[in-house]
C-alpha positions, 0 to 999 in steps of 0.5 A: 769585027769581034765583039767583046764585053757580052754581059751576063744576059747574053752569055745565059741567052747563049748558053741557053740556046747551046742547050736548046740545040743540044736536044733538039728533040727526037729528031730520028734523021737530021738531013742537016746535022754536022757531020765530020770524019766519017760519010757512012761509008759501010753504014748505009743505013745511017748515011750522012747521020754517020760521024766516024773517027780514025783510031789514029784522031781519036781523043779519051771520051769524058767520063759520063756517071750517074744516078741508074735508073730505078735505083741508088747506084752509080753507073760510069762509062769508065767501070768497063776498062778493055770493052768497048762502051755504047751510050744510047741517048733516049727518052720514054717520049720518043717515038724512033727511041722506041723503035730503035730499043728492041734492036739495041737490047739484042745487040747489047746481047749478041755483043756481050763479050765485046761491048757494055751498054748504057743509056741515058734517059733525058728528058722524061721528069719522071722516072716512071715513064722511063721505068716502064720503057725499060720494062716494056722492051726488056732493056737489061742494060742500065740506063742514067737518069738525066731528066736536065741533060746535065750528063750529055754536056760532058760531050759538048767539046766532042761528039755532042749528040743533037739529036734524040735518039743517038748512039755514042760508041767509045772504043776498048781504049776509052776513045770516042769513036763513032756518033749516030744521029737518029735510031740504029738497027740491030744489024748496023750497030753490031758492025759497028761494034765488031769494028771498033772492037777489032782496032777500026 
């Protein structure tokens, strides 16, 4: 039987508790995340962390926008029309971020002209933390700083990342298309990137 009438204590619990689950915390391989559209087929390194839509099922991804990182200006998913778009979710804290970063700076490299990178720094409530984590693994891509995860909601109706690292790529027509779950090597997230690039 549904239950109708939740006061407002309730829907705050909830609501907090979406959010809890939302970050829940640097998790590099989730066995049990929710996958849907996708088994990894192709990505055997990400199996079942994989959530792959069809062309033919993608929805437009929300518009993620923010403060940089270091700096005053804005950063938008929606100021690269025609390439593709990568969002890596990542915190200064975490140990699979730091493992992973390397890897994201030469793909965002080696895809130049096919893809724009961004990262989205949560959790860290100080920006210096975040700071020398760009400077220690040489990220020249920006990255939002999103100490609450307030940007990440904008995900919450589609692909919402559940776990610390993860990687959004939303295709050359602004459709969300893949989610991985937990860190990513250089060699993967380049494929992934040549397929979304080319219509796959």
């Amino acid at each position: 039987m549904p239950v109708t009438g939740l006061g407002r204590p309730a829907r705050v619990t909830g609501a907090l508790l979406a959010i809890l689950l939302l970050f829940a915390g640097c998790s590099a391989k989730d066995p049990n995340a929710p996958v849907s559209g996708g088994s990894g087929q192709g990505y055997p390194e990400v199996g079942r962390r994989l959530t792959q839509i069809p062309p033919d099922q993608r929805r437009p991804a929300p518009e993620v926008s923010g403060r940089a990182l270091g700096s005053d200006r804005t950063v938008s998913s929606t100021a690269y029309p025609g390439k593709v778009v990568v969002l890596n979710i990542w915190g200064s804290w975490c140990g699979p971020c730091r493992k992973e970063a390397p890897d994201l700076q030469a793909a965002s490299e080696q895809t130049k002209s096919l893809a724009q990178f961004i990262g989205i720094n949560t959790k860290d409530r100080s920006e210096a933390p975040a700071e020398a984590f760009v400077r220690a693994n040489g990220l020249t891509y920006p990255s939002i700083y999103d100490p609450d995860g307030k940007t990440l909601l904008a995900f919450a109706g589609d692909l919402p990342p559940s776990a610390i690292p993860s990687t959004m790529i939303i295709d050359n027509q602004g459709r969300l298309a893949v989610r991985v779950l937990g860190d990513i090597s250089r060699v993967t997230l380049v494929a992934m990137i040549n397929d979304v690039a080319s219509g796959k």
